[in-house]
N, C-alpha and C positions, 0 to 999 in steps of 0.2 A: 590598433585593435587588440583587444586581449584573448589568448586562446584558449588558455589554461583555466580552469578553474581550480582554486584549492578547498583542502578538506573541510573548510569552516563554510564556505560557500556551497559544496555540494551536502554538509550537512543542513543547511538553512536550507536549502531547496526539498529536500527529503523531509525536512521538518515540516513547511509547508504544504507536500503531497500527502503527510499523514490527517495533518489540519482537515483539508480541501477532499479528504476521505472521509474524515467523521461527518462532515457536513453530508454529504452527499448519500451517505446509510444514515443519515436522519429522515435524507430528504424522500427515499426510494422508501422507508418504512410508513411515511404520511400515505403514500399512495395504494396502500396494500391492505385488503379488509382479514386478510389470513396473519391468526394470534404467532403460530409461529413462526411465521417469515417475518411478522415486528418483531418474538424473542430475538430471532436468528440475528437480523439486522440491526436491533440494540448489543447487542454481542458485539458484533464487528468492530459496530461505531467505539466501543470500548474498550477495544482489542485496537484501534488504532490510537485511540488516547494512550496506550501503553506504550507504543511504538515510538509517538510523538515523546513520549519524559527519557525511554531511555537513550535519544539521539541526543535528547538535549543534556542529557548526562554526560554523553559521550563528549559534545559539542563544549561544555563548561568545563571538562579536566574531569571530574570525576572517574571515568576509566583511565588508566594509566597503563598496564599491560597488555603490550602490541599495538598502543596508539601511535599514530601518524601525529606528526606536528600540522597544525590548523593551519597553516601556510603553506604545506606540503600540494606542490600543484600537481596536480590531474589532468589529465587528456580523458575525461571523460561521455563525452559525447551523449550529454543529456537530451537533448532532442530528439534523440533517435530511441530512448528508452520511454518519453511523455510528450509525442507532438501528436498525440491521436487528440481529435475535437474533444472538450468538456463535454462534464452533464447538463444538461438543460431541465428547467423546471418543465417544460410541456411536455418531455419525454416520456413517452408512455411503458409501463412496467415493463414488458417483455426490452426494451431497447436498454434500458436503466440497469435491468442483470446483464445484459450482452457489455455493458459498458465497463460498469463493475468486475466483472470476470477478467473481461481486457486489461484494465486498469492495472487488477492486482497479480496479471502475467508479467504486467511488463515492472511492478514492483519488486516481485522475486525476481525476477533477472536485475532489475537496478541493484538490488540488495547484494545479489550472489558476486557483483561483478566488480563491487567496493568490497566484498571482505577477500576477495583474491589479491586486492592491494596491499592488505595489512600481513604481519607478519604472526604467525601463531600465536594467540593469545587472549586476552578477556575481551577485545574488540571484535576478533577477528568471527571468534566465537558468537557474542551479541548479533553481526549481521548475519550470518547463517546464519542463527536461530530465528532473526526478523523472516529473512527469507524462506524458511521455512513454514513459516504463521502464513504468507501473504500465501503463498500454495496453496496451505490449506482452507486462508478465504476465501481462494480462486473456485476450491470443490462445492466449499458449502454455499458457496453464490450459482454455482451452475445446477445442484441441487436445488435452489429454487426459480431455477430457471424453467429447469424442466414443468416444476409443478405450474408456472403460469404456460409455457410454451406450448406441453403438451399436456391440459388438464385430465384428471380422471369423469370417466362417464358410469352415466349407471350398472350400463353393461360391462364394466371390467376396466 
């Protein structure tokens, strides 16, 4: 049994969690009648299309400084960073940003904890920077989290 995974593999896997993001802030924007939680949520879903090209940059050669060779194995312990349950289409709004916010904790921590692998440089740089974005998703999701969890009333 194989324990290791290497960089080309835990890049494909990350490549697929950005995938399996955009879809999923498609799919939480069909369910929401407020214009700016679709802006917000068209954002993201865009904002992880970005995420997804420059892995796959990273994944093709194109970064070169501070790259790790694609066969370079990892003891990474993917599980423990994406064994929380998927989104479900029946999932109703308020569970959908709980999921979402989740999600993109545990992507900043995936991010933060592969550019500690790397060594100073354009790579190393690129995932902190990823990891930084997913925080800042993590805000602007719980941001509207609030707005469905605890709506405003007339009184205030």
């Amino acid at each position: 049994m194989k324990s290791l995974l290497n960089i080309k593999e835990i890049l494909d896997f990350a490549i697929l969690k950005e995938i399996d993001a955009q879809k999923a802030y498609t799919d939480i924007c069909g369910k929401t009648e407020s214009q700016p939680a679709r802006e917000a949520l068209q954002a993201l879903a865009l904002q992880e299309k970005q995420h997804q090209d420059m892995l796959e940059n990273y994944r093709s050669g194109l970064l070169i400084q501070g790259a790790l060779r694609m066969e370079h194995p990892c003891d990474f312990h993917i599980a423990e960073h994406f064994a929380k349950t998927g989104h479900s289409a029946g999932m109703d709004l308020k569970d959908a940003f709980l999921f979402a916010a989740d999600r993109e904790k545990d992507s900043y921590e995936f991010y933060l904890r592969l550019a500690h692998l790397h060594a100073r440089g354009e790579v190393r740089d690129l995932l902190e920077r990823l990891a930084s974005q997913e925080l800042e998703h993590k805000a602007t999701i719980e941001a509207l989290l609030t707005e469905v969890a605890f709506p405003q009333t007339d009184g205030g």
